[in-house]
C-alpha positions in Angstrom: 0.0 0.0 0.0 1.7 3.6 -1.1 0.2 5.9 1.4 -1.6 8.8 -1.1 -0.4 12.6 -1.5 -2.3 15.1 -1.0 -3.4 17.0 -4.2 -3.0 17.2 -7.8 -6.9 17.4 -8.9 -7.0 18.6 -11.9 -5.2 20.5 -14.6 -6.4 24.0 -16.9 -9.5 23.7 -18.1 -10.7 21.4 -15.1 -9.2 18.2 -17.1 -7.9 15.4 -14.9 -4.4 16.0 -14.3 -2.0 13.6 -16.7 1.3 12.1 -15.6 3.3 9.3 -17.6 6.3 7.2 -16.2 9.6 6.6 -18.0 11.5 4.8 -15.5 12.6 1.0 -16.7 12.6 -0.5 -13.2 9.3 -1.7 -12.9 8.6 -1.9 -9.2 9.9 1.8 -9.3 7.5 2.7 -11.7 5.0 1.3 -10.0 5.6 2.9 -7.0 5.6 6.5 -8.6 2.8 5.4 -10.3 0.7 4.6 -6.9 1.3 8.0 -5.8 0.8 10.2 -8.9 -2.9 8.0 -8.9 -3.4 8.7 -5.2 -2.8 12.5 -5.7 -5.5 12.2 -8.5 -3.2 12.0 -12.0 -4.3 9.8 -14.6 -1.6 7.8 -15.7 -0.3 7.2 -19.3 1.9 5.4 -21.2 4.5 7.4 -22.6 4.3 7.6 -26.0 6.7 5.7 -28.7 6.1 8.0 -31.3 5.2 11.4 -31.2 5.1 14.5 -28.4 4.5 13.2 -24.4 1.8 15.8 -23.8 1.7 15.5 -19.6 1.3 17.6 -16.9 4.0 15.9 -15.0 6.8 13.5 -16.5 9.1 11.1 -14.2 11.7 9.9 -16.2 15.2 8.2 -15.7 17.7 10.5 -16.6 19.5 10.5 -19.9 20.9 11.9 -23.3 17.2 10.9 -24.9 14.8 12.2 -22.1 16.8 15.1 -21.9 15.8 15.7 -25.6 12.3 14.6 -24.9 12.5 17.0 -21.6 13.5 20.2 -23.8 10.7 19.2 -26.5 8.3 18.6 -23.8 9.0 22.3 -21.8 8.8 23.9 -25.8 5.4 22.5 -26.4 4.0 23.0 -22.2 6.2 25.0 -20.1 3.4 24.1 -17.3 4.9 20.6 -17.0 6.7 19.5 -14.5 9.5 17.3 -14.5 11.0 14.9 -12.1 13.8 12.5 -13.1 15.3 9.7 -11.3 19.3 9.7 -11.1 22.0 11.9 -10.6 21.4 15.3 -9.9 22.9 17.2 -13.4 23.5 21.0 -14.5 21.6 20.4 -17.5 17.9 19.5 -15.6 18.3 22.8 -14.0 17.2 25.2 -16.5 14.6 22.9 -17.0 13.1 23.1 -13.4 13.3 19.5 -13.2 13.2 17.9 -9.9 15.8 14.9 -9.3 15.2 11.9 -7.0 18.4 9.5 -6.1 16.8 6.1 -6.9 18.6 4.8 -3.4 16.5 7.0 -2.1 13.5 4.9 -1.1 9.7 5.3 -1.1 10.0 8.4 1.4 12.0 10.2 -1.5 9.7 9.4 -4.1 6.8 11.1 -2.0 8.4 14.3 -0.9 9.8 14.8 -4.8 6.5 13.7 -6.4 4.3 16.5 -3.1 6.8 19.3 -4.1 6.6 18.8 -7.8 2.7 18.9 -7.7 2.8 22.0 -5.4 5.8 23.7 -7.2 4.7 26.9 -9.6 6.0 25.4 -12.9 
């Protein structure tokens, strides 16, 4: 059981909020998962084609999701991101949040409650 955070809701134009998961561990996945549903996101699949259109994207970090990232912030500069890894310079200009995977469950929660609550 993932205990719930409190409140995501809904997005502009009173739209369920959207989140989608990029993270190949699939336990940790799920976990962040849990908690984006518990704070009211709908969960999608990332896309294999095409623009991610999210309100919030967890991803692991790396040369491709940094592209996607910079694609992502063009198209919605509303969306928040949080990526799993090593903090790095380049994530900052993109007001990405980073969790250390060794981090635990705890980790997840605080990142995901002060994403959702951060001004993007």
């Amino acid at each position: 059981h993932v205990a719930p955070i409190d409140g995501a809701g809904s997005a502009a134009g009173g739209r369920p909020a959207r989140a989608a998961v990029s993270v190949s561990e699939r336990r940790i996945a799920a976990c962040f998962e849990a908690l984006l549903e518990s704070a009211g996101f709908t969960i999608q699949p990332p896309p294999t084609q095409g623009p991610l259109t999210v309100d919030l994207w967890v991803t692991e970090a790396s040369s491709g999701a940094l592209r996607a990232a910079r694609k992502l912030r063009r198209a919605d500069p509303n969306c928040r991101i949080v990526v799993l890894g090593s903090p790095a310079e380049q994530w900052l200009p993109l007001g990405a949040l980073t969790v250390e995977q060794k981090g635990g469950l705890s980790t997840m929660r605080e990142a995901l409650a002060h994403a959702i609550s951060a001004k993007p």
